[in-house]
C-alpha distance (Angstrom), angle and dihedral (degrees) to the residues before:
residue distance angle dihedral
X1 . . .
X2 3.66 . .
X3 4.17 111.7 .
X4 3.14 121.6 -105.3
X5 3.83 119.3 -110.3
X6 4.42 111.2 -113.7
X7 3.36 135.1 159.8
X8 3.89 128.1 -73.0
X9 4.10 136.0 -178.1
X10 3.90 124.4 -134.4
X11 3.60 112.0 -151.5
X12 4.26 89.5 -154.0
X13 3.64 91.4 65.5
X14 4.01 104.5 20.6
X15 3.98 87.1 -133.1
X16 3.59 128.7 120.6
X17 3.48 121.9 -128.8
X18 4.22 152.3 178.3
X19 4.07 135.2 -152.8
X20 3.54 121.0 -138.1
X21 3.50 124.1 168.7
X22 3.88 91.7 0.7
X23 4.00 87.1 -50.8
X24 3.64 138.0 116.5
X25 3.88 116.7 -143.4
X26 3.45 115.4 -167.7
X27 4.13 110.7 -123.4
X28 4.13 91.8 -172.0
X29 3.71 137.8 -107.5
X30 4.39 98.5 -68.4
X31 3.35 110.3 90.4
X32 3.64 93.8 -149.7
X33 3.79 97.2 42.9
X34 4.04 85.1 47.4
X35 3.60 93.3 65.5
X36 3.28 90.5 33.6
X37 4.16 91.6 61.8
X38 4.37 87.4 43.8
X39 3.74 95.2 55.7
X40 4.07 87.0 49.2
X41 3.64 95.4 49.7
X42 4.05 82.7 44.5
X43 3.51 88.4 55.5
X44 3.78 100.7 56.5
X45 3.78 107.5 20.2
X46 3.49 92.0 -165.6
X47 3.73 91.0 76.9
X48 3.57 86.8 68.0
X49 3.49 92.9 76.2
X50 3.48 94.0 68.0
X51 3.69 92.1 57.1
X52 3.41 103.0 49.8
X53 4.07 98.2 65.5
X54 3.84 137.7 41.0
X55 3.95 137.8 -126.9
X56 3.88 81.8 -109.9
X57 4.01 90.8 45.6
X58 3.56 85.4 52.5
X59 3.72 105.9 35.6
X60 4.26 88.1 55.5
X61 4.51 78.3 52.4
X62 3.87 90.3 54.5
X63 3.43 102.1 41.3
X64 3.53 98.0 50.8
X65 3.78 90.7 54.2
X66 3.79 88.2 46.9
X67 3.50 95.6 57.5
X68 3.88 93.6 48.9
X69 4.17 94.7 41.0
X70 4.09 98.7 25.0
X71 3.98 131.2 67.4
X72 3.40 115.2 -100.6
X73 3.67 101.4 -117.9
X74 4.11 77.1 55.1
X75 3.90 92.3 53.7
X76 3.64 98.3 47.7
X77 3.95 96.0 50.4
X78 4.47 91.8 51.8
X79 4.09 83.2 43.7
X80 3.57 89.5 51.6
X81 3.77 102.2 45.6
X82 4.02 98.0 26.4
X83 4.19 81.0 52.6
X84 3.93 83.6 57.4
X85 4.05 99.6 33.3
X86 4.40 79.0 60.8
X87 3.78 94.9 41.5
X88 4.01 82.5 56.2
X89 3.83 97.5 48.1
X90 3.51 100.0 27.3
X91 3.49 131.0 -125.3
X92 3.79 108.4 -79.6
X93 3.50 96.0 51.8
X94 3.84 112.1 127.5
X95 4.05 119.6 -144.9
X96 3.61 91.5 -122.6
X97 4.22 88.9 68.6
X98 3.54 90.8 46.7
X99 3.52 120.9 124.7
X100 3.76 147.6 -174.5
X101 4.12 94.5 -118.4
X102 3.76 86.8 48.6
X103 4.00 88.9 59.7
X104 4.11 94.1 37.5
X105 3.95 89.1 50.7
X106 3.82 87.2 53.5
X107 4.11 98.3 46.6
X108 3.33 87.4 38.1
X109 3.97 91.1 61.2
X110 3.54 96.8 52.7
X111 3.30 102.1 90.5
X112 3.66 90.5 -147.2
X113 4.53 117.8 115.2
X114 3.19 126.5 -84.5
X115 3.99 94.3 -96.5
X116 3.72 85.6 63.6
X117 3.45 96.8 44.0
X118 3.70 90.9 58.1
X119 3.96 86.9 46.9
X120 4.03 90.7 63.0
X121 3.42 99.6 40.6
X122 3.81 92.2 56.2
X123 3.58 83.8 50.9
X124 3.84 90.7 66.9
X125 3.42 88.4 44.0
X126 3.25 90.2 62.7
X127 3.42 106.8 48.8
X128 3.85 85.4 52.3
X129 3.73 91.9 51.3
X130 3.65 89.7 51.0
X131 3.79 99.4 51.4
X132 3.84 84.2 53.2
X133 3.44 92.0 57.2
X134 4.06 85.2 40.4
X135 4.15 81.4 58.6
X136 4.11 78.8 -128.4
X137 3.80 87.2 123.7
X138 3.93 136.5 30.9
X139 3.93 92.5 -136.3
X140 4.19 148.1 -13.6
X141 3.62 103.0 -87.1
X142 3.59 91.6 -155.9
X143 4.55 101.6 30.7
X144 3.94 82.9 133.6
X145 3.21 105.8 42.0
X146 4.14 100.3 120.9
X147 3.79 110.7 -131.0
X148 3.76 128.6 -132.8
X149 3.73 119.2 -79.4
X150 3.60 116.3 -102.2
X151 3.79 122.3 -135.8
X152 3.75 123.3 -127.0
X153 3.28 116.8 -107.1
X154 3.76 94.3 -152.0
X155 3.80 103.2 147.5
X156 3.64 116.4 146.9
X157 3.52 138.5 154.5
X158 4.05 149.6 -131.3
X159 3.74 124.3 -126.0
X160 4.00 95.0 -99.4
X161 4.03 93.7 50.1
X162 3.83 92.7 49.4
X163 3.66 87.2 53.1
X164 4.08 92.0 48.8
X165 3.46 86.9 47.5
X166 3.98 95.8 49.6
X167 3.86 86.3 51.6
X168 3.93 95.4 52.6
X169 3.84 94.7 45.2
X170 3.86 109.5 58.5
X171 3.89 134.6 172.0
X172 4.37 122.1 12.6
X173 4.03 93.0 -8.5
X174 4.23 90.1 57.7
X175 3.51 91.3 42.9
X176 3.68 95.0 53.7
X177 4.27 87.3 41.7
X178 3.87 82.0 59.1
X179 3.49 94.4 57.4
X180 3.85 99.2 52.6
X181 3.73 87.2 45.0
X182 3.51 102.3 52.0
X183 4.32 92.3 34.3
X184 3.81 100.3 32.6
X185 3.79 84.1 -138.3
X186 3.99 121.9 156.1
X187 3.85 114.2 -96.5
X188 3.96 93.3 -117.3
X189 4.00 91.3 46.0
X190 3.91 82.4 53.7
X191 3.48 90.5 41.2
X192 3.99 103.3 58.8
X193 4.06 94.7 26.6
X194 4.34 97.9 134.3
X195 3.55 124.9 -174.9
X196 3.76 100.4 -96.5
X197 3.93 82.0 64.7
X198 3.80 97.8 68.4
X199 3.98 115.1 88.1
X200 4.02 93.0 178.8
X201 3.43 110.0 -80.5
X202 4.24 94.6 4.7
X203 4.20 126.3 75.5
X204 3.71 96.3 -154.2
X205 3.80 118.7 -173.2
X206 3.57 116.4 -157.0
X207 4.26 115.4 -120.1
X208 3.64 93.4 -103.4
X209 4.16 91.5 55.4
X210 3.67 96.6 38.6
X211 3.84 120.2 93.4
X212 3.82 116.9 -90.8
X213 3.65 86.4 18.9
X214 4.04 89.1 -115.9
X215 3.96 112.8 113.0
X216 3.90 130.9 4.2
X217 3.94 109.4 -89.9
X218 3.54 125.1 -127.9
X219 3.78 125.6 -158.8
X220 4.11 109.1 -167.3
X221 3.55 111.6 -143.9
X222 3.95 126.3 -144.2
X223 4.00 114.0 -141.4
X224 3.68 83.9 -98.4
X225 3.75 100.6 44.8
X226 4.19 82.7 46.4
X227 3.90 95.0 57.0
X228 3.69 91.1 50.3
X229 3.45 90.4 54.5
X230 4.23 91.7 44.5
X231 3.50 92.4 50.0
X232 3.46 99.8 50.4
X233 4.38 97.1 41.1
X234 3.62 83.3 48.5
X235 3.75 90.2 66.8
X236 4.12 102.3 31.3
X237 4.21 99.8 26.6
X238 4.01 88.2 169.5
X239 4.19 122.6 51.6
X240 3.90 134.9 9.1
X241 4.02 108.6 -13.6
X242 3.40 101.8 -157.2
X243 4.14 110.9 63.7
X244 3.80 137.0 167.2
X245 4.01 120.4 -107.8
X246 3.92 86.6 -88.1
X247 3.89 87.3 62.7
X248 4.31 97.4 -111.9
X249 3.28 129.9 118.7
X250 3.95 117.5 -83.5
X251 3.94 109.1 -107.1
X252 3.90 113.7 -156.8
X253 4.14 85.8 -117.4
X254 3.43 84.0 63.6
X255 3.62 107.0 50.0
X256 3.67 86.1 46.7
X257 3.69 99.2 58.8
X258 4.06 93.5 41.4
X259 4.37 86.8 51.3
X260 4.38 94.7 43.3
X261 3.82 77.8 56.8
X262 4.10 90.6 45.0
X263 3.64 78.1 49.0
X264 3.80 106.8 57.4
X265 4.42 83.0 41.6
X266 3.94 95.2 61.8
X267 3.93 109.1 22.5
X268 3.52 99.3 -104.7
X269 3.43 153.8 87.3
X270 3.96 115.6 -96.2
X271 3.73 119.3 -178.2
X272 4.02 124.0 162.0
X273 3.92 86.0 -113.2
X274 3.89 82.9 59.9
X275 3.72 83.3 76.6
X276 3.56 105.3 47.7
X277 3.39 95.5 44.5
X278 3.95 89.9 53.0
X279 4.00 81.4 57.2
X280 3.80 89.0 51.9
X281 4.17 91.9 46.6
X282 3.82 103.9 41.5
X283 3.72 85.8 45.2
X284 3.86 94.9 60.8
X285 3.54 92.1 39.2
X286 3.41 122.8 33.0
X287 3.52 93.4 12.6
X288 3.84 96.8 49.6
X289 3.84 93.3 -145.5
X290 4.06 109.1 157.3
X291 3.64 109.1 -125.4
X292 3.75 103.5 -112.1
X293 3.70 85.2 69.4
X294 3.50 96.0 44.5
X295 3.88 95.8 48.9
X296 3.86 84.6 51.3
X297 3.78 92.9 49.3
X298 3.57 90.2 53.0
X299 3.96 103.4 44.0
X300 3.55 102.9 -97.5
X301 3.87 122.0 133.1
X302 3.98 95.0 -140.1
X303 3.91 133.1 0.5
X304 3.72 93.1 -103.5
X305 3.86 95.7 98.9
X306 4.01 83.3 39.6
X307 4.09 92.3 56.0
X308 4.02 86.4 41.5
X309 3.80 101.1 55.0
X310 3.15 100.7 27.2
X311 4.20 95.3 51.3
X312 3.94 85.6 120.2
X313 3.69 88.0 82.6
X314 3.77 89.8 62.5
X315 3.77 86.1 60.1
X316 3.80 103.3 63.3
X317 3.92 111.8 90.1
X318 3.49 97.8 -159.3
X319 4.22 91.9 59.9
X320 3.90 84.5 45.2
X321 3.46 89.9 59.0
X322 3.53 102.3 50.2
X323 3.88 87.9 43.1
X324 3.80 85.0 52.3
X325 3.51 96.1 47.1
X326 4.07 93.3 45.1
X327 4.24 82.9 52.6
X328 4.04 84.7 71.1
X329 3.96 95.2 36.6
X330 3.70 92.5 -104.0
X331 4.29 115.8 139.3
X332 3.88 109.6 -142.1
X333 2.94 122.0 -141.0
């Protein structure tokens, strides 16, 4: 008859301890509270479970199943910031000691936004989520822990600052700003379109390269928009179509430092989003375009994100009033 597991003291580091499954969990210092701690995990054995592994243990697990189920630009980003989450906690720590502060003082760290910060700690949460699913662990230490707010990246612009913009950002980088603006596409979607993407006037993206993974995207392409696209497979028919003056591929690092420069030239703040979301607003407005349509146009599943970010619409009284005045049948002027 195998023996049963119970509590015993080491003397080296004046902690008590137990072995299950060929591994000693610590039950603390207290004698008392020690035994205490065994009979609980005795109680519900699948408690154990979180005591026999570590964040590291388990963070090695999820990575290698992201890197054989996940994109790689996916993989690389929860190897970067699950490499730092560990550096933070350390490497012996066990889920089961995890706690919210111990994930806040790490985001909070980063000096990185708040946008970010709720990026990384969702990609804890993940890994925690998975290695429930994975049975590794009983429960997410941390499945309440409230992330950091993310900031709105509502940046849009009027006629004359798109055109002061256009004159400060010459060459590859405008062409690619004239893309999002007349497609409303997402920088990275514009960003990896190839050649064996375009189906004449249509960029479709395959399920497996679209975002979320879910249904094939499709990017609709004005006659401008198209002969960008022409032009530019006609010259590179295999790999990334739209490329910096060095001939590579634009990286999002990139863009960003060419635009904060844009930035300090006109007075404003330019971001590749700037575009897209122009798409979005002259589209409502001007354009009259109901938002179903436009949240399809621009990749999103329903116009709830659509009536979200773009809520600044509902703030300008002279749209109101033509909407109000189109509500009876009447044509502003």
């Amino acid at each position: 008859m195998p023996r049963q597991p119970k509590p015993f003291y080491r003397k080296q580091t004046k902690s008590w301890y137990c072995s299950v499954g060929g591994r000693q969990i610590p039950l603390g210092k207290n004698r008392d509270a020690a035994h205490t701690k065994f009979h609980e995990l005795m109680a519900d054995r699948e408690q154990v479970k979180d005591e026999l592994t570590t964040l590291y243990e388990l963070s090695q697990a999820y990575l290698d199943w992201c890197e054989a189920n996940r994109k790689p630009a996916t993989y690389q980003l929860h190897k970067r910031y699950l490499k730092s989450f560990i550096d933070s906690v350390g490497r012996r720590m066990r889920p089961s000691q995890l706690r919210v502060h111990h994930v806040s003082k790490w985001h909070e760290g980063l000096a990185v936004g708040t946008t970010t910060q709720n990026d990384v700690v969702g990609i804890v949460q993940r890994m925690l989520n998975w290695a429930v699913e994975q049975e590794y662990l009983y429960r997410n230490p941390i499945k309440r822990m409230k992330k950091p707010k993310r900031k709105r990246r509502d940046v849009f612009y009027t006629p004359e600052q798109w055109k002061l913009i256009r004159e400060n950002v010459p060459g590859p980088l405008g062409e690619l700003l004239d893309f999002l603006y007349l497609t409303g596409c997402r920088p990275l979607e514009a960003r990896t379109i190839e050649a064996r993407h375009l189906h004449d006037d249509l960029v479709i993206f395959p399920t497996d390269e679209s975002k979320g993974e879910h249904e094939a995207r499709v990017i609709y392409l004005v006659p401008e928009a198209k002969a960008i696209l022409a032009r530019l497979a006609k010259d590179r028919p295999t790999g990334i179509l739209f490329r910096n003056t060095r001939g590579r591929p634009w990286t999002k690092n990139a863009i960003i430092l060419q635009l904060t420069r844009v930035s300090k030239t006109v007075g404003f703040r330019v971001i590749a989003y700037g575009a897209r979301h122009s798409f979005a607003t002259e589209a409502l407005t001007k354009g009259g375009v109901d938002p179903i349509s436009v949240a399809h146009l621009m990749g999103h599943k329903d116009p709830t994100m659509v009536s979200r970010v773009y809520s600044h619409i509902a703030r300008n009284p002279d749209f109101l009033r033509q909407q109000a005045l189109k509500a009876i049948g009447k044509k502003g002027a």
